[in-house]
C-alpha positions, 0 to 999 in steps of 0.5 A: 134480393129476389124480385116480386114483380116481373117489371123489367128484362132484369127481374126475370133474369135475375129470378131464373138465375136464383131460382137456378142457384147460378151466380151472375158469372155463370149467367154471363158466360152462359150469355156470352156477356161481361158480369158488370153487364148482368149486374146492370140489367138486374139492377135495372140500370141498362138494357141488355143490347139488342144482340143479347136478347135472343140468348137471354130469351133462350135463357129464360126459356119464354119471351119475358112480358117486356116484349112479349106485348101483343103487336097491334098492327106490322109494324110492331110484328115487325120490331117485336120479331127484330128484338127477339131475333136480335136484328138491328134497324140499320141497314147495310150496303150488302144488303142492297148489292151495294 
């Protein structure tokens, strides 16, 4: 079924895929992906994790509504940029000279 809103990172996904004429393994091999993974987020039943996203924004070729909100202030600069990056919060001990 072809989206007719754009309400989560699924439906954009799903509508580039059919207007491509790909099948759910194409987009998952092209994202590097498993097809019950593609499968979920076009169902909208899981979020693509956070490593995905900058391929799936590549994918679509635009960063899609869901997290193209206009930060208001650094701190949301700040996670809007990890998420599309695909930066997680965590850090590590190398990251410290640890």
């Amino acid at each position: 079924m072809y989206p007719k809103t754009l309400v989560t990172l699924g439906d954009p996904t799903r509508k580039r895929r059919l207007d491509l004429g790909l099948y759910q393994k194409d987009i998952a091999a092209t994202l590097s992906a498993d097809v019950q993974m593609v499968l979920n987020w076009e169902k909208n039943r899981q979020s693509p994790h956070l490593a995905v996203l900058p391929r799936i924004i590549a994918f679509l070729g635009y960063i899609p509504p869901t997290l193209a909100k206009a930060p208001d202030g650094l701190v949301d600069h700040v996670k809007r940029y990890r998420l599309t990056h695909g930066l997680s919060q965590e850090v590590g001990q190398a990251d410290f000279g640890g």
